[in-house]
C-alpha positions as CSV (number, residue, x, y, z in Angstrom):
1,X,84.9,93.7,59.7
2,X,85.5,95.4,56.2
3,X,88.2,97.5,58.1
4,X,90.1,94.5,59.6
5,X,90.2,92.8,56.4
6,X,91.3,96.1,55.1
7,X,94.3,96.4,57.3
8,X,95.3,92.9,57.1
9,X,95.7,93.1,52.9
10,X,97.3,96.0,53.2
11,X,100.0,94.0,56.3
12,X,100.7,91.7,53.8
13,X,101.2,93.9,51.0
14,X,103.6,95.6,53.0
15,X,105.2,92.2,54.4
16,X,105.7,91.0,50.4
17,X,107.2,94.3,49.5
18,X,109.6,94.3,52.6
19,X,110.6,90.6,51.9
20,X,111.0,91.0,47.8
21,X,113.4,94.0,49.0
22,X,115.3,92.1,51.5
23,X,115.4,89.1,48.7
24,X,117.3,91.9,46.5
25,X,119.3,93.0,49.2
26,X,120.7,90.2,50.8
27,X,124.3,89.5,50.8
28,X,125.1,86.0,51.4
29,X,127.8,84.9,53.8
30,X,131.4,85.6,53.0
31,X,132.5,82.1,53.9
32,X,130.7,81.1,51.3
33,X,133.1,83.1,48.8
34,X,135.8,82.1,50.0
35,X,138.4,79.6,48.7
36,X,142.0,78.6,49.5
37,X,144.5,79.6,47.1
38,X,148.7,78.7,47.1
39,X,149.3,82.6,46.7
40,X,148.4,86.2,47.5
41,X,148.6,88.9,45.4
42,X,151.9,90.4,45.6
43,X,151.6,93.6,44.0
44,X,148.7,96.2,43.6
45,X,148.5,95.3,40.0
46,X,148.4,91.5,40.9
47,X,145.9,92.3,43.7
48,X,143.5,94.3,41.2
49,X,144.0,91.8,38.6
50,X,142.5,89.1,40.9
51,X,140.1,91.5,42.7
52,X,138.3,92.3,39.3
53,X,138.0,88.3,38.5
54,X,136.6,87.8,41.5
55,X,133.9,90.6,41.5
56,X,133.0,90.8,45.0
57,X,130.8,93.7,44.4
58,X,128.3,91.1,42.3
59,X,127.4,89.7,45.7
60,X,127.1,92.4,47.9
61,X,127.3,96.2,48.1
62,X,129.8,96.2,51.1
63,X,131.9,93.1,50.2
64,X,135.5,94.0,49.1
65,X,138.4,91.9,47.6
66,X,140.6,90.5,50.3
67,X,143.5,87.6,50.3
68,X,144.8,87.1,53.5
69,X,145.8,84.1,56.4
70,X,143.1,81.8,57.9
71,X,143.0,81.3,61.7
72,X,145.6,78.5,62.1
73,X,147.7,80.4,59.3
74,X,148.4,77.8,57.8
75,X,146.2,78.6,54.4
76,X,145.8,81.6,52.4
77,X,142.1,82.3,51.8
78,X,140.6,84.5,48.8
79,X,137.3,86.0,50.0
80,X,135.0,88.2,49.9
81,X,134.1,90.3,53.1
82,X,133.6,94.1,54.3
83,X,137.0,95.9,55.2
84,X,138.3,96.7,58.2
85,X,140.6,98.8,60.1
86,X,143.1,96.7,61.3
87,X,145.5,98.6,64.4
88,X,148.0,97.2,66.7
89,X,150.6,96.5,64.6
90,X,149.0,93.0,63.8
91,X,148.1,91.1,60.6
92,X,144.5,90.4,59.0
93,X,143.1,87.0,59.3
94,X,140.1,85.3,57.6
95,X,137.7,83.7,60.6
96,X,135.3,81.2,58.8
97,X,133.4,80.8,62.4
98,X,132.5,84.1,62.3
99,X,132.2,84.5,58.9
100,X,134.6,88.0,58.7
101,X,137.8,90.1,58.5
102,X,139.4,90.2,61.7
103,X,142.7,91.5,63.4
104,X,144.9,88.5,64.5
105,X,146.6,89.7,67.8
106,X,148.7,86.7,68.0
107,X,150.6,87.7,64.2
108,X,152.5,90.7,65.3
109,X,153.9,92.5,62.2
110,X,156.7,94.8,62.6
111,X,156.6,96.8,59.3
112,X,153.1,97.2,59.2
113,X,151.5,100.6,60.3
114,X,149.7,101.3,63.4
115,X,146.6,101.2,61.6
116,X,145.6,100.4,57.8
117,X,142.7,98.7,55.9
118,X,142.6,95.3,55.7
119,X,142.1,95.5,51.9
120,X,145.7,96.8,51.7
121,X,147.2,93.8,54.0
122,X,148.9,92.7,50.5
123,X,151.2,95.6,51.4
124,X,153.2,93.9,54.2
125,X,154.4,90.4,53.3
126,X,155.6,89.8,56.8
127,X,151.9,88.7,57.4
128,X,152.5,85.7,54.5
129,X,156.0,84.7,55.3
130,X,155.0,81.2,56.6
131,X,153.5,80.5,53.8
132,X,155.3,82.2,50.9
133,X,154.9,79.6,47.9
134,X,157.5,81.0,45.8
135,X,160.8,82.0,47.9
136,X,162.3,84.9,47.5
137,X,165.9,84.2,45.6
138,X,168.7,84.4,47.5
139,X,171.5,86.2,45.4
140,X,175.3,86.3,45.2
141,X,177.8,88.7,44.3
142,X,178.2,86.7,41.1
143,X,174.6,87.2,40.2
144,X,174.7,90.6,40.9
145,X,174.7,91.2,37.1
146,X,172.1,89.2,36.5
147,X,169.9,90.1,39.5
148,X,167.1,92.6,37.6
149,X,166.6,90.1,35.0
150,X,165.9,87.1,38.1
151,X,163.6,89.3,40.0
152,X,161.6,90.2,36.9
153,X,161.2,86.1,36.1
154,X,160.6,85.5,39.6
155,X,157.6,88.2,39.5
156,X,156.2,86.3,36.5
157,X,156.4,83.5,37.6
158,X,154.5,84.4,40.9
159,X,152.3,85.9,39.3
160,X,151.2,83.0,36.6
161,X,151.1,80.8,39.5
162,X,148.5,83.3,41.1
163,X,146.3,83.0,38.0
164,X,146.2,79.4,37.3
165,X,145.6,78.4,40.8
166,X,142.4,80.9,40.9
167,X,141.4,80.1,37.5
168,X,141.7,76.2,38.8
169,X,139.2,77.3,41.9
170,X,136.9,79.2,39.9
171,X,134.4,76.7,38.2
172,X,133.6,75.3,41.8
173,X,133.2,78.5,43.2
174,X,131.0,80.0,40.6
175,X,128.9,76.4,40.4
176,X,128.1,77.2,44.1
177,X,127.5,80.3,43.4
178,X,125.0,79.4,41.1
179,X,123.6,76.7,43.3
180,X,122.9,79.8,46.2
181,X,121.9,82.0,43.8
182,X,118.8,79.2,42.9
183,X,117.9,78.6,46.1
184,X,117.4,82.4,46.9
185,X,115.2,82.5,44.1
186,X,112.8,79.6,45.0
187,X,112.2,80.9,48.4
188,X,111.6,83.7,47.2
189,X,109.0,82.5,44.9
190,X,107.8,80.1,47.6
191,X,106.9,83.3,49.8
192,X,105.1,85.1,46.9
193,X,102.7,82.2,46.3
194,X,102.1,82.0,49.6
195,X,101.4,85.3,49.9
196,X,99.1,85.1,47.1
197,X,97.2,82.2,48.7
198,X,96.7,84.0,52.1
199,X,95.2,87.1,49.7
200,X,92.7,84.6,48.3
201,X,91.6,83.2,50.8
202,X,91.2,86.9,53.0
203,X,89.4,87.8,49.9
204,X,87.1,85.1,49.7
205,X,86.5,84.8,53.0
206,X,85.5,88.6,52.5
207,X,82.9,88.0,49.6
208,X,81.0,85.5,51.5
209,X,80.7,87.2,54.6
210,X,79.7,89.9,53.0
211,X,77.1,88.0,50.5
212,X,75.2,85.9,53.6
213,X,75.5,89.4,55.6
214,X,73.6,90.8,53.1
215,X,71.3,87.9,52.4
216,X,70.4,88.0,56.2
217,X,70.0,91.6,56.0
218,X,67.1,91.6,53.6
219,X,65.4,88.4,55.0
220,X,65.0,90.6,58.0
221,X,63.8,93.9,56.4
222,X,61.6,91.4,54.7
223,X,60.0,89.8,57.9
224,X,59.9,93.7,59.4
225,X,57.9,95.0,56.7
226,X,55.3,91.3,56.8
227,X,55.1,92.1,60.7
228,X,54.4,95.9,59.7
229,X,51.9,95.3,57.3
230,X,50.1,92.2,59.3
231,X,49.1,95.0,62.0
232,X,48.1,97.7,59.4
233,X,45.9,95.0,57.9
234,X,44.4,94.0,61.0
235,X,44.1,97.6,62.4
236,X,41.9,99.0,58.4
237,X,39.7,96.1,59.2
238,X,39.2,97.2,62.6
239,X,38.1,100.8,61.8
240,X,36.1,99.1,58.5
241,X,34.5,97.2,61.3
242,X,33.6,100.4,63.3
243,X,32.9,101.9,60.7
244,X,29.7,99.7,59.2
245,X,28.4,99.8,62.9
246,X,28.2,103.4,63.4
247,X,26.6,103.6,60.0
248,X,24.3,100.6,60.9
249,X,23.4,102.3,64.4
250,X,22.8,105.8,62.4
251,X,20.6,103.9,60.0
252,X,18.6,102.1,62.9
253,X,17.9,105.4,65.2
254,X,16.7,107.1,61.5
255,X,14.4,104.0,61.0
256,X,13.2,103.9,64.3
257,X,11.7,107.9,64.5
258,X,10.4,107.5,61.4
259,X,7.8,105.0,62.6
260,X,6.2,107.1,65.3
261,X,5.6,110.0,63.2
262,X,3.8,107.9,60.8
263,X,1.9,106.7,63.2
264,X,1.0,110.1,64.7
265,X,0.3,111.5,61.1
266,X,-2.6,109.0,60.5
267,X,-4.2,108.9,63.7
268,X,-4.4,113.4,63.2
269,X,-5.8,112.4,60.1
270,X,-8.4,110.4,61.0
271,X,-9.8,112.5,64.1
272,X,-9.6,115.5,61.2
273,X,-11.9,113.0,59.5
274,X,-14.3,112.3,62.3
275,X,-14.6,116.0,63.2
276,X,-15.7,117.1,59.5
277,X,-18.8,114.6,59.9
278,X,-20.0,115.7,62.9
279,X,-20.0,119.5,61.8
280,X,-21.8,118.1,58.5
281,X,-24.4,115.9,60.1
């Protein structure tokens, strides 16, 4: 019984260790970082700008910085999510059903490379054209002169659209944030007190088996030794008893010849007498 009990506090000492460890551990769903933004990072300094606001690595090890097309493409979606190889010559899409990075096979980009990682999608704005939400100026050979200076604006401007729109999204993603970040902590507190109870009551349980086992155990040595000593009782009076009648018998058979040679003695004695008078008279 002790050995059960044994292995079962030592189960669930294992089972609260293994759950605290998965509590620290666990990543929660990438849907649930993602929001829907007007704009992609266009450059690499734009797209590790937004990459270090968003701190992917905060909610899980293997969750990178990605910005790319939902499923209908007709949204760009800022998430968080492992990387993948994308190859085929396709685009990277966002698939909230699934909760992941995936290769869309129906967005066929022709300037993309046979293979690349999906956190480098930014790279090939074929994949965003349908939803570009600043258009690319058109010049003419009278703004050739003028045409650095335009790009440059255009850039800027792009790029403060980028950061308003995320910093517009990020108190609702960082209250929900905060919201699953609360609930992971009450069930994990939940578990531990339940854990705690079932240790307890094992324990418990434990102590008073082991108390009445005990208790039992000495009212039957104690009814052992009362039987025991009954029978040695009964068996010293037995030999007392034998004893006092082998004396008694001893004491009789000494009694008993001692009366015949009495006897004997005085009746010698008095024929001694009678035979000293008749020599005297």
């Amino acid at each position: 019984m002790m050995m059960f009990v044994s292995y079962l506090v030592r189960g669930l000492s294992l089972l609260l260790v293994a759950k605290s460890m998965d509590c620290a551990e666990k990543c929660i769903k990438s849907a649930d970082t993602a929001i829907v933004v007007q704009v992609c990072p266009q450059t690499k300094m734009e797209w590790k700008v937004a990459a270090e606001k968003k701190n992917c690595k905060s909610y899980c090890s293997s969750f990178q910085y990605h910005c790319v097309m939902n499923t209908w493409r007709n949204e760009t979606i800022e998430v968080c999510a492992p990387g993948l190889q994308i190859v085929g010559k396709t685009c990277a899409e966002f698939n909230f059903g699934g909760s992941r990075i995936q290769r869309n096979g129906n967005m066929n980009c022709s300037k993309c490379p046979t293979s690349y990682a999906s956190i480098n999608s930014f790279q090939y704005r074929e994949c965003y054209n349908h939803k570009e939400s600043v258009p690319q100026p058109i010049l003419t050979p009278e703004d050739t002169t003028q045409s650095a200076p335009f790009v440059k604006s255009t850039q800027e401007t792009a790029m403060n659209i980028f950061v308003s729109t995320y910093d517009k999204n990020e108190s609702s993603f960082l209250h929900q944030s905060q919201h699953n970040t609360q609930r992971s902590i009450i069930e994990k507190k939940q578990f531990i007190i339940v854990i705690f109870v079932v240790v307890i009551a094992v324990v418990g349980l434990t102590l008073t088996l082991t108390v009445t086992r005990n208790l039992w155990k000495n009212h039957m040595l104690l009814q052992m030794k009362r039987f025991c000593g009954g029978d040695k009782s009964q068996e010293m009076k037995g030999e007392s008893k034998e004893k006092r009648d082998v004396t008694d018998n001893v004491n009789l058979l000494t009694n008993t010849s001692r009366a015949p040679l009495t006897t004997h003695s005085k009746r010698l004695t008095e024929k001694q007498k009678d035979n000293l008078i008749n020599s005297i008279v």
